[in-house]
C-alpha positions as a Markdown table, in Angstrom:
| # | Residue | x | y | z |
|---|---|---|---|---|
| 1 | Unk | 26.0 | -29.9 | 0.7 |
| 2 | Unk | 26.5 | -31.1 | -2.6 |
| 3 | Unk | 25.5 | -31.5 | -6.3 |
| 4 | Unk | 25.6 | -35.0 | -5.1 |
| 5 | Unk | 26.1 | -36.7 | -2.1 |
| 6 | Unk | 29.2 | -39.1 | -2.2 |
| 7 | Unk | 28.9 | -42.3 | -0.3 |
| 8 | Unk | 32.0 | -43.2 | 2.4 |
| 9 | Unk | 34.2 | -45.4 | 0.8 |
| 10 | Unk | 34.7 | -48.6 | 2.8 |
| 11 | Unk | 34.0 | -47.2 | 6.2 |
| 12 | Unk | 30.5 | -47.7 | 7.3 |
| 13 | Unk | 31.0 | -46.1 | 10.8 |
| 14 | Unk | 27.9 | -45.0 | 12.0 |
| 15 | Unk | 30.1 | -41.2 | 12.0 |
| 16 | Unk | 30.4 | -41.8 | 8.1 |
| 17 | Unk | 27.0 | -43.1 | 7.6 |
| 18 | Unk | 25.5 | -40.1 | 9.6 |
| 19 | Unk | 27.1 | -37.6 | 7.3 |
| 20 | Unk | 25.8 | -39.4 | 4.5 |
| 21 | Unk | 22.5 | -39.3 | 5.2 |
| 22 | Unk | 22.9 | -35.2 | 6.3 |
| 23 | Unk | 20.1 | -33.7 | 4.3 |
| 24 | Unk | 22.4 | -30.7 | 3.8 |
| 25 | Unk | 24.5 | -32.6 | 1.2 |
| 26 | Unk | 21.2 | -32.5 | -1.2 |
| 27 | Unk | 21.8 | -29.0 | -2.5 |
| 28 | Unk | 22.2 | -27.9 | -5.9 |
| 29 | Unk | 23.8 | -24.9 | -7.3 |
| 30 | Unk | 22.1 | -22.8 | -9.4 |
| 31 | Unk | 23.2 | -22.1 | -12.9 |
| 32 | Unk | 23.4 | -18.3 | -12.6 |
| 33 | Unk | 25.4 | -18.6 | -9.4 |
| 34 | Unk | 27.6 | -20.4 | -11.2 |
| 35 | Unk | 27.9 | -18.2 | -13.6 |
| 36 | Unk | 28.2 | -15.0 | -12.0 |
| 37 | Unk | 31.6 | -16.5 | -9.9 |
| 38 | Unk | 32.6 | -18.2 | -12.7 |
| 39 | Unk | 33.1 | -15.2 | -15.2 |
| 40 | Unk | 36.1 | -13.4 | -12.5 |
| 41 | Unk | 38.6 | -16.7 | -13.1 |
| 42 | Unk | 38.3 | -16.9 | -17.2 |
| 43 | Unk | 42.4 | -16.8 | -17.3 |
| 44 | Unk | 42.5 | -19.7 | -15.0 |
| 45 | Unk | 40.9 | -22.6 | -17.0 |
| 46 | Unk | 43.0 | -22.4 | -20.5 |
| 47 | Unk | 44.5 | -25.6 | -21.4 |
| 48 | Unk | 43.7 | -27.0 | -17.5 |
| 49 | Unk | 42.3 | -30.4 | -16.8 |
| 50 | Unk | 38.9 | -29.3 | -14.9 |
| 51 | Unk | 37.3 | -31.7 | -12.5 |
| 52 | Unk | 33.6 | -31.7 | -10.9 |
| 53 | Unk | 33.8 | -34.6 | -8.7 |
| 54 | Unk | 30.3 | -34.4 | -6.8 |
| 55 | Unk | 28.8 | -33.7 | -9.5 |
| 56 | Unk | 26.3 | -36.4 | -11.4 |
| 57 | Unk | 26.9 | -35.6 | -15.2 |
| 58 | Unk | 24.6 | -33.8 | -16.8 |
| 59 | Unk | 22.3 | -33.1 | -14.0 |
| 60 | Unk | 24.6 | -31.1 | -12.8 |
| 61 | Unk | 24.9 | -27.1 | -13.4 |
| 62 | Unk | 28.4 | -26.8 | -13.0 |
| 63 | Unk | 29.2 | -29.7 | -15.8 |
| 64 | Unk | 26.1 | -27.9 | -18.1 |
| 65 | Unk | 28.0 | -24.4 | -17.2 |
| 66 | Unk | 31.2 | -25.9 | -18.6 |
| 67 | Unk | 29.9 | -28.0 | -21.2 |
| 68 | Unk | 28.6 | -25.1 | -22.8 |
| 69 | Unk | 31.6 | -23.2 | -22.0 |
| 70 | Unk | 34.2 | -25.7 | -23.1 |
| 71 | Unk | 35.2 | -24.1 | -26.0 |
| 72 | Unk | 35.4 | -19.6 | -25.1 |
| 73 | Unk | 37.5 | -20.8 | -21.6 |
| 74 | Unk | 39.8 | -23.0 | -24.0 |
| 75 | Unk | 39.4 | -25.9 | -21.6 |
| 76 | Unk | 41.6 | -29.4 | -22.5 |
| 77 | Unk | 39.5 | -31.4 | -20.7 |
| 78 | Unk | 36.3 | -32.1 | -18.2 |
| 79 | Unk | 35.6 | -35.0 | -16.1 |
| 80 | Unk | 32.7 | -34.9 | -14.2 |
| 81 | Unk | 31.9 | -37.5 | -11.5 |
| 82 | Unk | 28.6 | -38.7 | -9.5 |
| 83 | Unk | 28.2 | -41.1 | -6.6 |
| 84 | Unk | 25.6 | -44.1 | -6.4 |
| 85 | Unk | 22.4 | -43.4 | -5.5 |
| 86 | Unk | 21.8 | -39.8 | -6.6 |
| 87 | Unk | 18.4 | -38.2 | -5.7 |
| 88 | Unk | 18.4 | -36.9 | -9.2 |
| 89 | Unk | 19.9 | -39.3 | -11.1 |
| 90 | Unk | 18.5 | -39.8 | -14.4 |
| 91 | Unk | 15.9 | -37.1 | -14.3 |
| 92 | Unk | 17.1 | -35.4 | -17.3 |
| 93 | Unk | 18.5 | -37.6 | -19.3 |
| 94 | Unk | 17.3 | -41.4 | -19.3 |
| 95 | Unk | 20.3 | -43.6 | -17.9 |
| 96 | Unk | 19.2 | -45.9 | -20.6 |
| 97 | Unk | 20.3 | -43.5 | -23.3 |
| 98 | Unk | 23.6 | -43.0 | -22.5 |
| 99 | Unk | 26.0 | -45.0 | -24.5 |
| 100 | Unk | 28.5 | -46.1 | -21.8 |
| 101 | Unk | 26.1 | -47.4 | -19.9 |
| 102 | Unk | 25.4 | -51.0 | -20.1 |
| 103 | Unk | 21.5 | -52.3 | -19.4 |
| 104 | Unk | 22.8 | -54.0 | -15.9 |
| 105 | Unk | 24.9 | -50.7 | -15.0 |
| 106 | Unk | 21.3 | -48.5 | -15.9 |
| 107 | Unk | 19.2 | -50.6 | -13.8 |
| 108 | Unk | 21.4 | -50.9 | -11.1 |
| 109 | Unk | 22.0 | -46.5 | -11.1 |
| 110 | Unk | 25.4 | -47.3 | -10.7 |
| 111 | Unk | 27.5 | -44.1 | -10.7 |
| 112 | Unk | 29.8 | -43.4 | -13.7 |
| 113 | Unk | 31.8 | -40.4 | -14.9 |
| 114 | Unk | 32.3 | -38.2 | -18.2 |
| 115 | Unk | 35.2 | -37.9 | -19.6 |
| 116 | Unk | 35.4 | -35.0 | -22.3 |
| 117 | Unk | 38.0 | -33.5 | -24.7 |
| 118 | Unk | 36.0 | -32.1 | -27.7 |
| 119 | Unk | 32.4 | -31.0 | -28.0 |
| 120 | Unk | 31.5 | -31.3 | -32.0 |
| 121 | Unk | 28.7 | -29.8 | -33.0 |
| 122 | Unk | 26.8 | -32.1 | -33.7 |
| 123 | Unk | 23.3 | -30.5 | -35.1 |
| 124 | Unk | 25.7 | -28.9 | -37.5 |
| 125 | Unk | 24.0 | -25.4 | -36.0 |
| 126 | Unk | 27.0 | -23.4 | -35.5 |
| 127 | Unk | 26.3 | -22.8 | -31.7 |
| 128 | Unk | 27.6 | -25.8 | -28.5 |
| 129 | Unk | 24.9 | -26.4 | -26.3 |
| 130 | Unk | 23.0 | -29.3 | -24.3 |
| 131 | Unk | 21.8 | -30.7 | -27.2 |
| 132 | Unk | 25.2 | -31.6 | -28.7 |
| 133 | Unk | 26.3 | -32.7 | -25.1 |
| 134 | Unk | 23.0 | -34.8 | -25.2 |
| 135 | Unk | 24.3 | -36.3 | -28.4 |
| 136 | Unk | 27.9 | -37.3 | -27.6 |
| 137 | Unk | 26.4 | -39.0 | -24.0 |
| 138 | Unk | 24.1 | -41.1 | -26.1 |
| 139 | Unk | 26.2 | -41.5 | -29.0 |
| 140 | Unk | 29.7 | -42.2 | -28.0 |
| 141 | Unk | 30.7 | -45.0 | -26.0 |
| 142 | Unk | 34.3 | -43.8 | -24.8 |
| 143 | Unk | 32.9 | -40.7 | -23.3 |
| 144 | Unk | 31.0 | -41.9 | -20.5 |
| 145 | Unk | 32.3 | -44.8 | -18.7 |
| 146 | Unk | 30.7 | -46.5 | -15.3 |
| 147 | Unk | 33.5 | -46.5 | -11.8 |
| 148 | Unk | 33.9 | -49.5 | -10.7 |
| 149 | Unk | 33.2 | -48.1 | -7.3 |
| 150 | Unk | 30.4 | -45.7 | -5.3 |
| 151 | Unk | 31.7 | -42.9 | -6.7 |
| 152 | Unk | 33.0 | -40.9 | -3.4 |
| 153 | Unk | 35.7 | -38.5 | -3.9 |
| 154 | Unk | 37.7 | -40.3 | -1.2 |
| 155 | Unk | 38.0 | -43.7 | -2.7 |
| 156 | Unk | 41.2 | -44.7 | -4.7 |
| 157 | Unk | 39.2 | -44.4 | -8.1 |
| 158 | Unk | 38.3 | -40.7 | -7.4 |
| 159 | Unk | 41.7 | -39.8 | -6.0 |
| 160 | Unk | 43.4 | -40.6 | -9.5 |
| 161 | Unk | 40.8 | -38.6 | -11.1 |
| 162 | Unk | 41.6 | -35.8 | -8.7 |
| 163 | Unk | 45.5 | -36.5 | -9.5 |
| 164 | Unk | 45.1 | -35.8 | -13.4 |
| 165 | Unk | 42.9 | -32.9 | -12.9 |
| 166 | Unk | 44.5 | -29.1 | -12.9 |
| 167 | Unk | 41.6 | -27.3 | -11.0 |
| 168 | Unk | 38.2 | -28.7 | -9.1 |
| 169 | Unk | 35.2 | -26.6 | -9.3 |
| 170 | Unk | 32.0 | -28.0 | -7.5 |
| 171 | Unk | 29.6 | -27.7 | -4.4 |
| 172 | Unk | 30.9 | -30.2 | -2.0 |
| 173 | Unk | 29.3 | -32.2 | 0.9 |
| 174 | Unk | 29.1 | -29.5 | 4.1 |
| 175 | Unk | 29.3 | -32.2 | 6.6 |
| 176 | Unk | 32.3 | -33.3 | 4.9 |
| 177 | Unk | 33.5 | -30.0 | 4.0 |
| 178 | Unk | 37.2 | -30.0 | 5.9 |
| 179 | Unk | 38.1 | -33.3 | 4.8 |
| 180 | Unk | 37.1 | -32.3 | 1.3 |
| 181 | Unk | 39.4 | -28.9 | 1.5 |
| 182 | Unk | 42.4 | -31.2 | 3.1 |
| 183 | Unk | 42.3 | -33.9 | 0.1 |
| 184 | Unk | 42.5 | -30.8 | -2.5 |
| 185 | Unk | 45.2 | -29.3 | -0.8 |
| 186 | Unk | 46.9 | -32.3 | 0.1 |
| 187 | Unk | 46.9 | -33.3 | -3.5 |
| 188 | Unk | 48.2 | -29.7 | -4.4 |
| 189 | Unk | 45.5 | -28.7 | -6.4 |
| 190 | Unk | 43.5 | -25.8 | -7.5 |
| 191 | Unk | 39.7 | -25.2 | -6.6 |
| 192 | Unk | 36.6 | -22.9 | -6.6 |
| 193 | Unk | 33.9 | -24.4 | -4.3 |
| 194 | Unk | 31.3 | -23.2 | -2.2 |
| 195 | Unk | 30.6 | -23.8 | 1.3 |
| 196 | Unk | 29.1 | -22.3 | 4.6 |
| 197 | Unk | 30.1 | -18.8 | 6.0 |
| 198 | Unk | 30.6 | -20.6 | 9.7 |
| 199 | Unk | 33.4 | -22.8 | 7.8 |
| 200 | Unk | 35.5 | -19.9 | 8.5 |
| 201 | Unk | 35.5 | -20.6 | 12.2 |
| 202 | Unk | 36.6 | -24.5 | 12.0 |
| 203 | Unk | 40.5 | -24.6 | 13.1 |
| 204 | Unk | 41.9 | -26.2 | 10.2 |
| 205 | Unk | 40.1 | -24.0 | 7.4 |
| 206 | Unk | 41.5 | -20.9 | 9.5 |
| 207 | Unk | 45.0 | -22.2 | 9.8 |
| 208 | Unk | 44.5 | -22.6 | 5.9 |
| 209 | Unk | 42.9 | -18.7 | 5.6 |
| 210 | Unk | 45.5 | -17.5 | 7.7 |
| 211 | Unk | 48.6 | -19.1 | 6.1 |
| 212 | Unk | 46.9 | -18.1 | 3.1 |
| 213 | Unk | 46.6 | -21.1 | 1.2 |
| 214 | Unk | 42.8 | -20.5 | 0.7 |
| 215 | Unk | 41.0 | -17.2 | 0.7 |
| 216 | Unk | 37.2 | -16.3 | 0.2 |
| 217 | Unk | 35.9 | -15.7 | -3.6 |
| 218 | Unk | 33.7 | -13.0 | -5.1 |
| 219 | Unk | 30.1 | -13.2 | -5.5 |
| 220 | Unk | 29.1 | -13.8 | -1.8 |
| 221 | Unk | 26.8 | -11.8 | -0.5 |
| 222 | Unk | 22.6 | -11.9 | -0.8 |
| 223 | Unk | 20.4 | -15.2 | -0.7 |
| 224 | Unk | 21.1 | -18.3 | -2.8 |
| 225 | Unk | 18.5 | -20.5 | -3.9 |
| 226 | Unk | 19.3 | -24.6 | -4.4 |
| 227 | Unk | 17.0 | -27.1 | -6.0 |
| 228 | Unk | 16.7 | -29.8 | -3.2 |
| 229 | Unk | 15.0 | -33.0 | -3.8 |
| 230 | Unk | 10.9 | -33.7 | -3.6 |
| 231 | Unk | 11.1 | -35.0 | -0.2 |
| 232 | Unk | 13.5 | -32.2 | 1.1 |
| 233 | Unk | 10.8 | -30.8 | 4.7 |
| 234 | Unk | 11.2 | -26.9 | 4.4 |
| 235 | Unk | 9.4 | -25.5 | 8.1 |
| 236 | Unk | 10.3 | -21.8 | 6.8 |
| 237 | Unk | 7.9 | -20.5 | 3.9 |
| 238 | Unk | 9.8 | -17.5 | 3.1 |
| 239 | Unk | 12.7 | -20.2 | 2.4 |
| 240 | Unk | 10.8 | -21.9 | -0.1 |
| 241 | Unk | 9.9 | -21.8 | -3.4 |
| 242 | Unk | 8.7 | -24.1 | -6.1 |
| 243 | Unk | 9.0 | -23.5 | -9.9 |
| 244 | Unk | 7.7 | -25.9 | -12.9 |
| 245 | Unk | 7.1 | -28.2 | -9.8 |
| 246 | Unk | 11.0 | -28.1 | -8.7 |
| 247 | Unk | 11.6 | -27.5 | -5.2 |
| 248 | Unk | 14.1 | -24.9 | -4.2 |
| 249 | Unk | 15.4 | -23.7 | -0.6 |
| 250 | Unk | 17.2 | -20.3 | 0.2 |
| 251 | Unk | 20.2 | -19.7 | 2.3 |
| 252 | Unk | 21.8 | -16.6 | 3.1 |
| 253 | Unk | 25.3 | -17.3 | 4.0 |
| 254 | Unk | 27.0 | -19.4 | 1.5 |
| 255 | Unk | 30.5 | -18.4 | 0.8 |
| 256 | Unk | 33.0 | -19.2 | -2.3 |
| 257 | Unk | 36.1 | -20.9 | -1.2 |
| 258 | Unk | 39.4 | -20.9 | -3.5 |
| 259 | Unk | 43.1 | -20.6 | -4.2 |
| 260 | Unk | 42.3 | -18.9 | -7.5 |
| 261 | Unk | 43.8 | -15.8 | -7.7 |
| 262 | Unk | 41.4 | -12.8 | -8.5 |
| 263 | Unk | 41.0 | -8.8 | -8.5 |
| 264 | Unk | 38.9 | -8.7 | -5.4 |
| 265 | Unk | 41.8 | -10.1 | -3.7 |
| 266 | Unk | 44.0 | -6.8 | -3.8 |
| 267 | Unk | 41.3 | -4.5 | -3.6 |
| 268 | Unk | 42.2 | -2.6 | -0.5 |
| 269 | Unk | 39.4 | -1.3 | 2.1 |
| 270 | Unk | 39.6 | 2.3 | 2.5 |
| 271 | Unk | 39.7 | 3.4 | 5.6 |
| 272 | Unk | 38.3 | 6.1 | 7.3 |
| 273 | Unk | 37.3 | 6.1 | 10.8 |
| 274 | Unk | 39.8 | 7.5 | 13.9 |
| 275 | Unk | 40.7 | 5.5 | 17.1 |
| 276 | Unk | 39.0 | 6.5 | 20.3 |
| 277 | Unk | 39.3 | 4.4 | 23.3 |
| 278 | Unk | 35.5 | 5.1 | 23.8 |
| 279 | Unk | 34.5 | 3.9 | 20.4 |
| 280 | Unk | 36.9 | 0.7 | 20.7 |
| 281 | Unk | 37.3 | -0.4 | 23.8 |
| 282 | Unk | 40.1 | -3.0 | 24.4 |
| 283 | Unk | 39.0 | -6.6 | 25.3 |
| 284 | Unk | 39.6 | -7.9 | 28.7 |
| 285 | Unk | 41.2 | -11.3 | 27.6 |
| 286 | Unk | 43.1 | -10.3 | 25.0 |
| 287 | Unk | 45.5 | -7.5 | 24.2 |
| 288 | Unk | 43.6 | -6.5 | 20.9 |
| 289 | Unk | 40.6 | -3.3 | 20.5 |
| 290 | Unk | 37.0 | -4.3 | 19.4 |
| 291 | Unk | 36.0 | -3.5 | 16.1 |
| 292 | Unk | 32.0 | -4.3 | 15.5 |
| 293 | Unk | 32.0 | -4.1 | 12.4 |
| 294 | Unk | 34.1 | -4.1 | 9.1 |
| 295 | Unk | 33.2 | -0.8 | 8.1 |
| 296 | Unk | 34.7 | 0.8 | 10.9 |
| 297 | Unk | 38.3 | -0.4 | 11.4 |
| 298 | Unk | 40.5 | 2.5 | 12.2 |
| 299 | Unk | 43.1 | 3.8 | 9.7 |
| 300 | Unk | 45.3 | 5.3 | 12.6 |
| 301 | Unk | 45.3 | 1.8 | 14.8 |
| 302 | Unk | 48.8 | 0.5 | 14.9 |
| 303 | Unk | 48.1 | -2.7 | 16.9 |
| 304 | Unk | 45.4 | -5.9 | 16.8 |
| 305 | Unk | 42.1 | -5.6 | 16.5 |
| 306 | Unk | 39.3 | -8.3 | 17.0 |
| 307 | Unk | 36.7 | -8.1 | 13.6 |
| 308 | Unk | 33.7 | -10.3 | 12.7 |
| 309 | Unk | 34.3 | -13.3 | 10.4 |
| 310 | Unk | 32.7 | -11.4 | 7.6 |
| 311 | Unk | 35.9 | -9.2 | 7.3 |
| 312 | Unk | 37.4 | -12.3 | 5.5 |
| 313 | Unk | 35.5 | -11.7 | 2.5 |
| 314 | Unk | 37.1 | -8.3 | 2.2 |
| 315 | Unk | 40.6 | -9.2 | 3.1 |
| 316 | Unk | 43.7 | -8.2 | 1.4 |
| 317 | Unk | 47.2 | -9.9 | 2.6 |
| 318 | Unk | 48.7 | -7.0 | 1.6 |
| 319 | Unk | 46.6 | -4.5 | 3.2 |
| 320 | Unk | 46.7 | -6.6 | 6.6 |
| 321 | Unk | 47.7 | -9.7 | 8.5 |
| 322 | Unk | 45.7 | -12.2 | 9.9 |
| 323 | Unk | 46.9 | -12.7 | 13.6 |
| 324 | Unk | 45.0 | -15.7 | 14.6 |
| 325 | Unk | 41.2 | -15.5 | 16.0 |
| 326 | Unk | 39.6 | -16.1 | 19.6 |
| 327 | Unk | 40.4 | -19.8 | 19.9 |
| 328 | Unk | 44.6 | -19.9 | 18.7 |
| 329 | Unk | 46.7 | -17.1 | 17.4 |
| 330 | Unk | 46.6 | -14.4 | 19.9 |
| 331 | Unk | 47.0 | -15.8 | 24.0 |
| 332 | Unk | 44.2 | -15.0 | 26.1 |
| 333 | Unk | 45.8 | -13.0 | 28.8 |
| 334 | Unk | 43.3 | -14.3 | 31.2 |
| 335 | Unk | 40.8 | -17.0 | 31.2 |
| 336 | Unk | 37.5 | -17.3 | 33.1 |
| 337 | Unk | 35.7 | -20.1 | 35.4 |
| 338 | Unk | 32.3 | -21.5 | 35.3 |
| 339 | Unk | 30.3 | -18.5 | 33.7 |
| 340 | Unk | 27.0 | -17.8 | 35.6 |
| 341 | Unk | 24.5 | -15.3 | 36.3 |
| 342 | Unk | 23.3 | -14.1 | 39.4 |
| 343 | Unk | 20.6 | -12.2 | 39.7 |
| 344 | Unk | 19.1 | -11.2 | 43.2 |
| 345 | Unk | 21.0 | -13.6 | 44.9 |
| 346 | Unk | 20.1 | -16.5 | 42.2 |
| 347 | Unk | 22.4 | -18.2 | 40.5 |
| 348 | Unk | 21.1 | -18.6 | 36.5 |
| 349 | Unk | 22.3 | -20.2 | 33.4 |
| 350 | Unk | 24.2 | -17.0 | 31.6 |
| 351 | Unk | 22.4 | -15.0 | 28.8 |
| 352 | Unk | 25.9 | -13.2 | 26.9 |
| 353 | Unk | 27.1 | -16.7 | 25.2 |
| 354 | Unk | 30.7 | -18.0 | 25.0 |
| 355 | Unk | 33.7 | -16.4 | 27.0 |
| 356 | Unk | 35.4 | -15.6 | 23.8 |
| 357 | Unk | 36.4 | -11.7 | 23.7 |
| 358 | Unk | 34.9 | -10.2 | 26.2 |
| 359 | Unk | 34.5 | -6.7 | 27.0 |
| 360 | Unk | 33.9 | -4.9 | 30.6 |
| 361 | Unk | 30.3 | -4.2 | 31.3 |
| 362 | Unk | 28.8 | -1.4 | 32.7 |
| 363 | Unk | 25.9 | -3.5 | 34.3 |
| 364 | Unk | 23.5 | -6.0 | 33.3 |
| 365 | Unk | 20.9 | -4.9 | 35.1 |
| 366 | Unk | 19.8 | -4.3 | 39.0 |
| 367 | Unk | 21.5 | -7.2 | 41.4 |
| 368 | Unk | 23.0 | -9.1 | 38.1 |
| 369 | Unk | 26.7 | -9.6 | 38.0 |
| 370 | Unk | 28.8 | -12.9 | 37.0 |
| 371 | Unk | 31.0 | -15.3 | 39.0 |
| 372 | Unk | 33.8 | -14.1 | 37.0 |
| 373 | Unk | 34.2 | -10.9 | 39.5 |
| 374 | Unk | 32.9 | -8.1 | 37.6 |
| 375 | Unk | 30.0 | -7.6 | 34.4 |
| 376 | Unk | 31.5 | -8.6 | 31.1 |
| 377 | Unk | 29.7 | -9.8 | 28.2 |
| 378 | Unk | 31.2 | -11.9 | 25.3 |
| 379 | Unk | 30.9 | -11.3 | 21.6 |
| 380 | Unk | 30.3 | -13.3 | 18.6 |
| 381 | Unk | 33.4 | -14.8 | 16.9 |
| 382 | Unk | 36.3 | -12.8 | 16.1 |
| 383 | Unk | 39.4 | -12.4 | 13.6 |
| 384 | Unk | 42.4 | -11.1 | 15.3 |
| 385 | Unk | 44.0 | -8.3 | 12.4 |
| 386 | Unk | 46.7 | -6.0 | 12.0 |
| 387 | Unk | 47.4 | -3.7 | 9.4 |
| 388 | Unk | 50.3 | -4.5 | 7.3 |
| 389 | Unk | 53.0 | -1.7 | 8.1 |
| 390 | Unk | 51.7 | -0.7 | 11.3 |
| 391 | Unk | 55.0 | -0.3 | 13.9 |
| 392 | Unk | 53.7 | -2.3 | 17.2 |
């Protein structure tokens, strides 16, 4: 998912090519999401280099959030990159206007970035808005300039612009979503980017949650709405809308990702719910309790405890610790063979999903048990946690 898809670099394995083509890269943020995370990190962006680099100027919402913005959050200086072949590209703005743009370079839709320092106001009205940004793109050849490249955020091009930038603010591609965190935090830089809930469970974006080198952002919860390109096939009617004949989709579990500090951060949860081994039973793989849900983790629990993924968005390193989660971390204290039901006599494929945690079951039902020895059922994916001061 992206503002735009960038294009592998040199690589053209059919792995590359495939994420390419993903339709889940053609998703673009909406200006008031934008907005609303946006306003929490003010402090961050004085006197910082900002990039955008999936982003195809002007098109984009994040480069018209800080265009218009340029001058309250005291920012030195914006570049804003897009890749070749943008579903969008052009839409807005004809690439035949723009002044950096040559007649080849517009005819070709080769991709180009912005570079920008000062925002006059041109129109002499007293306010910044798109219509001076409009200006300076079609007015000024040394702000926009073509790459010489595709425009992916991988290539050596895009690295040097990611090298001069401070902090990167965008919606990357999903499919390429780990290697995208990995080359910010590789390069040692600071970011705000959104991404997918399930993210959460990949190894290397827990490894970076848990050592806390990136932590979950602020305005997460509800349904957000991305324009998608014409062509985008939406099977789901309640997921689609269409306004001034622009086509938007819905989803309901896209998450901020960043190592921007911010309030939310060190808000602790209170706690108010008391331990009973009936109301949190203790897994049988691992030596941690189940906790269901966020909203009841115990206050008088010295030791782990297995939460949802969710608990993430709430988290405060100095409230708890972050132990590991059901695949590394904690070490299963047993492990379980081929997991099928039998039901009657008849073996079936199982019904209770992966042996992650798994708890003791009464029963399953008359004549149903598993080949593991006894009923247990597994739950969905879990964040081993203990709270910070606690004595075992």
């Amino acid at each position: 998912m992206s503002e735009t898809r960038p294009a592998p670099g040199g690589n053209k394995s059919a792995g590359l090519t495939s994420a390419r083509m993903n339709r889940n890269d053609e998703f673009y943020t909406q200006l008031p999401d934008i907005e609303a995370e946006l306003r929490h990190y003010r402090p961050h962006f004085e006197d910082k280099v900002v990039l955008c680099n999936c982003d195809d100027p002007f098109e984009s919402n994040f480069f018209k959030f800080f265009v218009m913005n340029f001058r309250r959050l005291g920012i030195k200086k914006l570049i804003v990159s897009c890749y070749s072949g943008s579903p969008v590209q052009g839409e807005q703005i004809s690439l035949f206007d723009l002044k950096g743009l040559s007649q080849e370079d517009a005819e070709a839709r080769r991709p180009y970035k912005v570079e920008i320092t000062e925002i006059p106001d041109a129109n002499n009205d007293g306010a910044i808005d798109l219509s001076d940004v409009e200006h300076l793109l079609t007015h000024d050849a040394n702000v926009l300039t073509p790459l010489k490249g595709n425009g992916d955020f991988r290539s050596a091009e895009c690295l040097g612009l990611l090298d001069e930038a401070d902090i990167v603010v965008t919606n990357p591609p999903f499919s390429l979503f780990r290697e995208y965190v990995a080359t910010l935090i590789d390069h040692g830089k600071q970011f705000l980017i959104l991404g997918d809930q399930n993210a959460i469970t990949y190894p290397q974006i827990f490894r970076y949650l848990k050592d806390n080198r990136l932590w979950i952002g602020i305005e997460n919860g509800g349904t957000k709405w991305f324009r998608v390109p014409d062509d985008y096939d939406i099977a789901t009617e309640s997921r689609k809308r269409l306004v001034d004949g622009v086509k938007y989709f819905s989803m309901g579990r896209i998450y901020w990702f960043t190592n921007l500090d911010h309030a939310k951060r060190h808000e602790n949860l209170i706690l108010t719910e008391r331990y009973t081994p009936e109301r949190y039973p203790q897994y049988d793989n691992f030596e941690a309790i189940e906790v269901s849900r966020v909203a009841d983790i115990p206050e008088d629990w010295e030791g782990a405890m297995g939460v949802p993924i969710t608990f993430l968005d709430k988290y405060n390193p100095e409230q708890f610790q972050i132990l590991g989660n059901d695949d590394e971390g904690l070490t299963p204290t047993k492990t379980y063979g081929h997991k099928v039901k039998v039901v009657d006599g008849v073996r079936t494929k199982s019904n209770t999903g992966a042996l992650r945690c798994v708890l003791r079951a009464e029963s399953f039902g008359p004549g149903t048990y598993f080949d593991v020895g006894y009923p247990v059922k597994g739950t969905y994916r879990r964040v081993f946690i203990r709270r910070i001061g606690a004595t075992s």
